[in-house]
Jmol script that loads the backbone (N, CA, C; Angstrom):
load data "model"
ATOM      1  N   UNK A   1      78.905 109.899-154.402  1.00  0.00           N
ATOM      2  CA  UNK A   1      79.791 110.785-155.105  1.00  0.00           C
ATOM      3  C   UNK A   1      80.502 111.674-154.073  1.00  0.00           C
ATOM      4  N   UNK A   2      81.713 112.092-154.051  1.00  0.00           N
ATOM      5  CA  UNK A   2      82.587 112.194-153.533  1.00  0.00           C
ATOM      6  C   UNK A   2      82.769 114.014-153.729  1.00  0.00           C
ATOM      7  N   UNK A   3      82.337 115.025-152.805  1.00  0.00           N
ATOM      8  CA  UNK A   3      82.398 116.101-153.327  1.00  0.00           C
ATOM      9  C   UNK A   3      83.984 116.852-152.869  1.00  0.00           C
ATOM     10  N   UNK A   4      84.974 117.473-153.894  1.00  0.00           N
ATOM     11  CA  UNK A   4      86.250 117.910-152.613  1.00  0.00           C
ATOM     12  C   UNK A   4      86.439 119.449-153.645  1.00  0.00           C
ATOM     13  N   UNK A   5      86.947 120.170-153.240  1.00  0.00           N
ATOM     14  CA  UNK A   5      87.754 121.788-153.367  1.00  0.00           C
ATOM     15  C   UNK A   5      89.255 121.564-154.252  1.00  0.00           C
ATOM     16  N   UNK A   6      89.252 121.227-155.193  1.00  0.00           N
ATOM     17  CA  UNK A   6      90.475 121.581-155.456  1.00  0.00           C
ATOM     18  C   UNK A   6      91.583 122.960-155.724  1.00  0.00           C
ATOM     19  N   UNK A   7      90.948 123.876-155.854  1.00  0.00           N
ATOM     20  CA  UNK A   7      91.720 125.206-155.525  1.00  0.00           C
ATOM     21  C   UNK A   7      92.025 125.698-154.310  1.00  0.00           C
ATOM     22  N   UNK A   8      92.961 126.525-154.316  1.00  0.00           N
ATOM     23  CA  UNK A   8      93.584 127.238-153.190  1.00  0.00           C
ATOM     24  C   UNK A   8      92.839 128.268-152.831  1.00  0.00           C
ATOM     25  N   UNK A   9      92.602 129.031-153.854  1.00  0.00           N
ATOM     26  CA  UNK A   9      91.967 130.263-153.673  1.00  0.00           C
ATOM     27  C   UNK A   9      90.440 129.737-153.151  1.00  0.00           C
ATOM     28  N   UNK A  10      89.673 128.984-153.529  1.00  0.00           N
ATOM     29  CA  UNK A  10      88.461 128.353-153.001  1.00  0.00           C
ATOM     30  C   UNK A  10      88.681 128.226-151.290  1.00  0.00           C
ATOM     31  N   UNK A  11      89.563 127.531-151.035  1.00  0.00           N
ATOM     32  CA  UNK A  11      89.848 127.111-149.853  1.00  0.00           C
ATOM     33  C   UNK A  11      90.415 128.449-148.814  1.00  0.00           C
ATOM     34  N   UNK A  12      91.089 129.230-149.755  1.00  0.00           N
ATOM     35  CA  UNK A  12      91.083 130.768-148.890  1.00  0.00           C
ATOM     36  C   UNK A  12      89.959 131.338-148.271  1.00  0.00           C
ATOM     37  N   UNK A  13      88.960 131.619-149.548  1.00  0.00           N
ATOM     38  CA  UNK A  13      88.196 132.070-149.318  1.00  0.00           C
ATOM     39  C   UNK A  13      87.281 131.820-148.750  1.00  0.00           C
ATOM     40  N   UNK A  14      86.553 130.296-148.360  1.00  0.00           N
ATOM     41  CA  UNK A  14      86.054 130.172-147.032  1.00  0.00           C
ATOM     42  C   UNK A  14      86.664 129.824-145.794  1.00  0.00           C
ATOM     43  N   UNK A  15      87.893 129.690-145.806  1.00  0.00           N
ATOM     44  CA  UNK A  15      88.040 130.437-144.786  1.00  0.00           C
ATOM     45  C   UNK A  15      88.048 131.600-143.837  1.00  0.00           C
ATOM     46  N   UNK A  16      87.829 132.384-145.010  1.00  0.00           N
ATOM     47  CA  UNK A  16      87.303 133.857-144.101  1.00  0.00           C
ATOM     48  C   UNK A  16      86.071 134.044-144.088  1.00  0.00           C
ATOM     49  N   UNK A  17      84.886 133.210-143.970  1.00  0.00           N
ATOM     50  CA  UNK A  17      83.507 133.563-143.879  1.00  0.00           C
ATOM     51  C   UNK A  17      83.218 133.406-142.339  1.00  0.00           C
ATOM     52  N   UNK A  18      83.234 134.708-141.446  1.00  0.00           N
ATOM     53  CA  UNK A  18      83.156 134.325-140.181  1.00  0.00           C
ATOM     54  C   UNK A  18      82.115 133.426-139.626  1.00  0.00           C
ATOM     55  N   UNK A  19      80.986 133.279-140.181  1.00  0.00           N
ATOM     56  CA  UNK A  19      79.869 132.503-139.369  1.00  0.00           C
ATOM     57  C   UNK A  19      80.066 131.215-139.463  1.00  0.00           C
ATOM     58  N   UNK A  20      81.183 130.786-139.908  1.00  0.00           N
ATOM     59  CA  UNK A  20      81.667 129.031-139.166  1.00  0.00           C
ATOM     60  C   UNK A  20      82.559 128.975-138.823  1.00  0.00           C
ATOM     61  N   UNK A  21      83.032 129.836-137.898  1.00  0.00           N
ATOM     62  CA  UNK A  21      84.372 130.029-137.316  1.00  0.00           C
ATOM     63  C   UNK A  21      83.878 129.321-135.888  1.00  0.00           C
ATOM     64  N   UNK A  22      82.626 128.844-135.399  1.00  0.00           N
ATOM     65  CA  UNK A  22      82.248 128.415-134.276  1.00  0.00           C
ATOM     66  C   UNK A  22      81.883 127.056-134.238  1.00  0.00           C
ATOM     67  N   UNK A  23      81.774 126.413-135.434  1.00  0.00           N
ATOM     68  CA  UNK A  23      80.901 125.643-135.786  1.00  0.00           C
ATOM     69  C   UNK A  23      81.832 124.309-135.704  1.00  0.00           C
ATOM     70  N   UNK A  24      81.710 123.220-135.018  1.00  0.00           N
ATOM     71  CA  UNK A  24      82.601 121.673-135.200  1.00  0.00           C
ATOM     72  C   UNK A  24      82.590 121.285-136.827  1.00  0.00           C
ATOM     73  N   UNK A  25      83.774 120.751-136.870  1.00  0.00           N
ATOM     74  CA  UNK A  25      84.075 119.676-138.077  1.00  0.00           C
ATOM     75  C   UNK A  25      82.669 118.911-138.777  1.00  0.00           C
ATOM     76  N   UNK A  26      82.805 118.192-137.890  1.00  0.00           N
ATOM     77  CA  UNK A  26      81.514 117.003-137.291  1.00  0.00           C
ATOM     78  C   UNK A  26      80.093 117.649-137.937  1.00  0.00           C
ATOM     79  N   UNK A  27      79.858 119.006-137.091  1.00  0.00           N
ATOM     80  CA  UNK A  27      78.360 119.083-137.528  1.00  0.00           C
ATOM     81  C   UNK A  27      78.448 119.845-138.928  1.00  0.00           C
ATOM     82  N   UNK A  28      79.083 120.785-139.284  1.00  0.00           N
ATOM     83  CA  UNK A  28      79.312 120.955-140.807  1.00  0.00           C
ATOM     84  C   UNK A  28      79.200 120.011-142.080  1.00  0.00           C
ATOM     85  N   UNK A  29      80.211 119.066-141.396  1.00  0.00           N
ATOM     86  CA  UNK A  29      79.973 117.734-142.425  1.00  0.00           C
ATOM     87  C   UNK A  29      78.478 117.044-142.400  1.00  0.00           C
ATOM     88  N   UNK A  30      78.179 117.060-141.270  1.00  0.00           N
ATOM     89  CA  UNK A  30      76.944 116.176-141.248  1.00  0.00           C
ATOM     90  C   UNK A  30      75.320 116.990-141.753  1.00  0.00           C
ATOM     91  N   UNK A  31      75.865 118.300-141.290  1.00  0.00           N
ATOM     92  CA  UNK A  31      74.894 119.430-142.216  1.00  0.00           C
ATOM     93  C   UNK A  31      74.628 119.026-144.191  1.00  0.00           C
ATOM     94  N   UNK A  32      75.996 119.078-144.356  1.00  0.00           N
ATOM     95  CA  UNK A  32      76.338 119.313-145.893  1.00  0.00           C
ATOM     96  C   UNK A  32      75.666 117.885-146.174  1.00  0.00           C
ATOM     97  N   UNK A  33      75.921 116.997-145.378  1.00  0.00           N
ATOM     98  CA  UNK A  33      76.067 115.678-146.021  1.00  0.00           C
ATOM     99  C   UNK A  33      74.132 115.144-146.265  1.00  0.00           C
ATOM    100  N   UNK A  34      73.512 116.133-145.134  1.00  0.00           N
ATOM    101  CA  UNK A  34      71.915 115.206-144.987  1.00  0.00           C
ATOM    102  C   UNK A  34      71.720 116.376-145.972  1.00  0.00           C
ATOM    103  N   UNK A  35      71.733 118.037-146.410  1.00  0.00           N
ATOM    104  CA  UNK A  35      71.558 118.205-147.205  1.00  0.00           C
ATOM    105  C   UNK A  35      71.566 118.250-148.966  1.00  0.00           C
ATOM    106  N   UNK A  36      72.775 117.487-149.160  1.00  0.00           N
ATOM    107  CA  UNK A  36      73.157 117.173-150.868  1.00  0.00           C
ATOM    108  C   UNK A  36      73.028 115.688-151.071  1.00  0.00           C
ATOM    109  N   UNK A  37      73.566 115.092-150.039  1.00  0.00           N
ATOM    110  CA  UNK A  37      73.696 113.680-149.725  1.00  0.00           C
ATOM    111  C   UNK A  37      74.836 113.378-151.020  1.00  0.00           C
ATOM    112  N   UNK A  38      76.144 114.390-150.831  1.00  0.00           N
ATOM    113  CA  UNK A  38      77.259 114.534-150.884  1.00  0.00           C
ATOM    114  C   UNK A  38      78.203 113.403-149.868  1.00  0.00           C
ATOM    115  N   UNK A  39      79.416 112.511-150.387  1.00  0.00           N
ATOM    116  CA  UNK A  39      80.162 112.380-149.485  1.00  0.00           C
ATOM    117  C   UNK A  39      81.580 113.040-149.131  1.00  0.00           C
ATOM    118  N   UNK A  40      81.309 113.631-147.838  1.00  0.00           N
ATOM    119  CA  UNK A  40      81.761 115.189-147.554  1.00  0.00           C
ATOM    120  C   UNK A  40      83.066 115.341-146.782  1.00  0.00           C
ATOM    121  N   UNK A  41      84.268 115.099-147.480  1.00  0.00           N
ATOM    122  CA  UNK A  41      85.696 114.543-147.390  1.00  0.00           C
ATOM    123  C   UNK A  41      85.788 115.580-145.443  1.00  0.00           C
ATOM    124  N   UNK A  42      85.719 116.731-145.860  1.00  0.00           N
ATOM    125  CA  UNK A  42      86.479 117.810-144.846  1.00  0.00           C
ATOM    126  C   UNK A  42      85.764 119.344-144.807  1.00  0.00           C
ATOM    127  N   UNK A  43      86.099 119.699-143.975  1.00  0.00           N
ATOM    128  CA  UNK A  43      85.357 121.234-143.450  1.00  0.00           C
ATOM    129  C   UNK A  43      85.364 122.349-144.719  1.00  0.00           C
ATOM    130  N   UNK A  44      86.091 122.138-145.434  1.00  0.00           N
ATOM    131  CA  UNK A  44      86.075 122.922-146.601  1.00  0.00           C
ATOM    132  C   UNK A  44      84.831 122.613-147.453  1.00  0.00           C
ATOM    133  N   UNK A  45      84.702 121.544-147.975  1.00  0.00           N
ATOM    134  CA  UNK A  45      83.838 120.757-148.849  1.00  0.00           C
ATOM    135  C   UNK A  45      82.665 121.332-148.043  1.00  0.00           C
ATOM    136  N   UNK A  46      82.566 121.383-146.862  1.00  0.00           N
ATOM    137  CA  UNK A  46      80.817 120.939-146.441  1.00  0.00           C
ATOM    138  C   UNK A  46      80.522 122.357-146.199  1.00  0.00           C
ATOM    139  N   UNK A  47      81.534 123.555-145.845  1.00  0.00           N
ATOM    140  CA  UNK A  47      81.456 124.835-146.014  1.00  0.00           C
ATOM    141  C   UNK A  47      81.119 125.312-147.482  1.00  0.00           C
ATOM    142  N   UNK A  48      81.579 124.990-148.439  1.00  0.00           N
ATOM    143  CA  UNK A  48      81.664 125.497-149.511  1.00  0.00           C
ATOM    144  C   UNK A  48      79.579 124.695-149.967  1.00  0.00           C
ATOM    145  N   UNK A  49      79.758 123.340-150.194  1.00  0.00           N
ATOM    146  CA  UNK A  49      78.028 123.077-150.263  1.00  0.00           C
ATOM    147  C   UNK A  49      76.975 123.738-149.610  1.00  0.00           C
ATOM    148  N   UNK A  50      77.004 124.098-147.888  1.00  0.00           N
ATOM    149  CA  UNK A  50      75.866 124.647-147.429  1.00  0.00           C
ATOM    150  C   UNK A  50      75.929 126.392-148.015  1.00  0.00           C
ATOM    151  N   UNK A  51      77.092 126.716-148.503  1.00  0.00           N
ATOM    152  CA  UNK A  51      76.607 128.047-148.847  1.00  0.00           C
ATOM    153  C   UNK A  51      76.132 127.638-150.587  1.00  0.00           C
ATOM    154  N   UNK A  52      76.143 126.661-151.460  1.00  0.00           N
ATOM    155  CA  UNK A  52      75.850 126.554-152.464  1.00  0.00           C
ATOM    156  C   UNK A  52      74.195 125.814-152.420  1.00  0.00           C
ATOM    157  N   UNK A  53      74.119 125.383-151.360  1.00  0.00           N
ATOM    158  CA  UNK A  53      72.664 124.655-151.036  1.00  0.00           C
ATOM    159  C   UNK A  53      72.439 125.202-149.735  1.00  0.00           C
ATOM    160  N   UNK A  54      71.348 126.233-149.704  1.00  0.00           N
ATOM    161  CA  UNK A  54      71.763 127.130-148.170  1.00  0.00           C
ATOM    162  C   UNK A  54      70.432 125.785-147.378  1.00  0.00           C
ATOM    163  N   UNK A  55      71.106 125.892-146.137  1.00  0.00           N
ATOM    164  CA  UNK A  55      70.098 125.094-145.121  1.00  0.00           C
ATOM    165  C   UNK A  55      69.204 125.837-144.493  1.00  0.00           C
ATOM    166  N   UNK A  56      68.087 125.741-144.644  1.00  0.00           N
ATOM    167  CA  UNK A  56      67.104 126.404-143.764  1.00  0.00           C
ATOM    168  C   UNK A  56      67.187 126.432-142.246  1.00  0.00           C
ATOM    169  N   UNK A  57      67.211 127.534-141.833  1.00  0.00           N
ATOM    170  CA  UNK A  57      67.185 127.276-140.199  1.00  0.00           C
ATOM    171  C   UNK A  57      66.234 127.950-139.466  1.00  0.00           C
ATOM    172  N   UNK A  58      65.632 126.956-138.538  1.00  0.00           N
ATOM    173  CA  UNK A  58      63.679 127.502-138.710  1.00  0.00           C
ATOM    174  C   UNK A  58      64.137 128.504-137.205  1.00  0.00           C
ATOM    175  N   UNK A  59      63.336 129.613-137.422  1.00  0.00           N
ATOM    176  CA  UNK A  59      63.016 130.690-136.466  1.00  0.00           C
ATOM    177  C   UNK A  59      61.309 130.438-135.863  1.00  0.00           C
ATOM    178  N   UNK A  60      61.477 130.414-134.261  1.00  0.00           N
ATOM    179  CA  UNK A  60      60.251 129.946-133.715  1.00  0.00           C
ATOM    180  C   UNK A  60      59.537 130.881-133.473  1.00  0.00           C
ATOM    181  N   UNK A  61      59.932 132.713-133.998  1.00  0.00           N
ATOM    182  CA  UNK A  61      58.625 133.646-133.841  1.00  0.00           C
ATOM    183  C   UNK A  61      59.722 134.641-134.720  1.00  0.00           C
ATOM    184  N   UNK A  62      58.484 135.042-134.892  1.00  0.00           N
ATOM    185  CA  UNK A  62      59.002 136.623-136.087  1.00  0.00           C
ATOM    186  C   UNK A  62      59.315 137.123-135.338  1.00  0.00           C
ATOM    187  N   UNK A  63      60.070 138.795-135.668  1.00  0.00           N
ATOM    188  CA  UNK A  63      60.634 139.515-134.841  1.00  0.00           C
ATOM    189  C   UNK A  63      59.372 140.380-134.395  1.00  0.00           C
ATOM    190  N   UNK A  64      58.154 140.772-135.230  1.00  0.00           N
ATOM    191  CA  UNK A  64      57.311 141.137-134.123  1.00  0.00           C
ATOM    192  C   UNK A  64      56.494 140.301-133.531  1.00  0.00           C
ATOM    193  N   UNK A  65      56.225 139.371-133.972  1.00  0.00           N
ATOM    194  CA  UNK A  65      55.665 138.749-131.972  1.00  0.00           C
ATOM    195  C   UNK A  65      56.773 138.601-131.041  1.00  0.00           C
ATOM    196  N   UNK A  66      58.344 138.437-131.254  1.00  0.00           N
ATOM    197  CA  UNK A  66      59.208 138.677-130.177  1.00  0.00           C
ATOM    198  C   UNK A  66      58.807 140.054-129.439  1.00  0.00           C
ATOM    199  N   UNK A  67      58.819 141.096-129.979  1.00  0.00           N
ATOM    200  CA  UNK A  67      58.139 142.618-129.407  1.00  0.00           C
ATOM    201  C   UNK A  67      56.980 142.194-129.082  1.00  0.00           C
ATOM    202  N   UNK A  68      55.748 141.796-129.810  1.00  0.00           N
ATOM    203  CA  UNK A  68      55.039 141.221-128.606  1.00  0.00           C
ATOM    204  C   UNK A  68      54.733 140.915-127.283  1.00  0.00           C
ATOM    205  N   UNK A  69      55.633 139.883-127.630  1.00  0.00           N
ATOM    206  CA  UNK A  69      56.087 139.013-125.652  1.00  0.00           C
ATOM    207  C   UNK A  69      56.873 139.929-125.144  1.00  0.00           C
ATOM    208  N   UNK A  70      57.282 140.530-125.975  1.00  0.00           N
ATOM    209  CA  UNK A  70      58.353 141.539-124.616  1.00  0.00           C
ATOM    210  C   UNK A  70      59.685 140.619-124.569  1.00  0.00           C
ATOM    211  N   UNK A  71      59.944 139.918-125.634  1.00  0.00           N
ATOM    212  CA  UNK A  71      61.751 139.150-125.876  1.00  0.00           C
ATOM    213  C   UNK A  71      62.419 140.192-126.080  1.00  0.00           C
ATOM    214  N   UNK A  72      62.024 140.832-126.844  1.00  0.00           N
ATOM    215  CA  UNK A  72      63.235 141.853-127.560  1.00  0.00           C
ATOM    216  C   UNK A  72      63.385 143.555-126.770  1.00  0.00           C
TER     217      UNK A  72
END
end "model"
wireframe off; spacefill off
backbone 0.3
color backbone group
C-alpha cells in the first residue's frame, strides 16, 4: 500500500519541523518504510509516518550514569 500527502498545508507543515532538516532522503524513507512497512513515495510521506509511528531510538546510558562516568 502506497502511503502519499495530498495537502499543501500537510506538506508545509513538515517542512518546518527542524529535526529532519539533517537527515537524507534515503534514510527517512527507509526509516518510515521498516517501520509501517508503508510504500514510501518521498520525504514528505516518510516524515509525516515516523512522527505518526514514532521510532524508537535506543540511548546507551541514562543521563545519570553519564554523570557517573564523568560524560556529562
Amino acid at each position: 500500500m502506497t502511503y502519499r500527502i495530498k495537502e499543501p498545508k500537510s506538506i508545509w507543515r513538515l517542512s518546518r519541523v527542524p529535526q529532519f532538516h539533517g537527515i537524507p532522503d534515503h534514510t527517512l524513507i527507509r526509516l518510515a518504510r521498516r517501520r509501517t512497512k508503508y510504500v514510501v513515495p518521498d520525504r514528505w510521506s516518510a516524515i509525516d509516518l515516523i512522527l505518526k509511528y514514532p521510532v524508537p531510538i535506543p540511548v546507551p546510558y541514562t543521563i545519570t550514569e553519564r554523570k557517573q562516568r564523568g560524560e556529562d
